[in-house]
N, C-alpha and C positions, 0 to 999 in steps of 0.2 A: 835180434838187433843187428846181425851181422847182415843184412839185407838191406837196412835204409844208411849204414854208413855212406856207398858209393852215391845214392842218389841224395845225400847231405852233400857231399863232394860236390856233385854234379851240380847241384841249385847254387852251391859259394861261387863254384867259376863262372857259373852264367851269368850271376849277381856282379861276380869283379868285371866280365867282360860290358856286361849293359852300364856300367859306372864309367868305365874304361872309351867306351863307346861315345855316350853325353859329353866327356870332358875334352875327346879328340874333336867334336863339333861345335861347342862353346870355343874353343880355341880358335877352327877354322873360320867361325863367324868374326872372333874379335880381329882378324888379321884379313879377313876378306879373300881368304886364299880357297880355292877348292880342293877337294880330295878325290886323289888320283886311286882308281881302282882296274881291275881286271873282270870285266863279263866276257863269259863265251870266246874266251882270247883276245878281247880286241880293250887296249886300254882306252879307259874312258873318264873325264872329268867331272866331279859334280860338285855343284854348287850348293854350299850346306843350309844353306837360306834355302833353296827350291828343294831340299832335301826332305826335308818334313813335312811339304804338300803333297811327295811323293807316296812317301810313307802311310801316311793316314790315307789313302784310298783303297 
């Protein structure tokens, strides 16, 4: 039993983060703002509406 508590763990935070994730984009959409991120060092904008076209490819 002492084996699946961490990857119990590990599924709750991913679970909070992918909630956590939804609720930062539902937010971004209702205010039409984009979200500022960091790739490969260079900051970058994106727009949460083209966000999702992105994603599903």
């Amino acid at each position: 039993m002492e084996e699946n508590k961490p990857s119990e763990f590990a599924e709750k935070v991913l679970m909070g983060l992918k909630v956590s994730y939804q609720k930062l984009i539902e937010k971004k959409k209702l205010t039409n703002s984009p979200i500022v991120v960091s790739r490969n060092g260079k900051i970058e904008w994106i727009k949460p509406w083209e966000e999702e076209n992105e994603s599903s490819e």
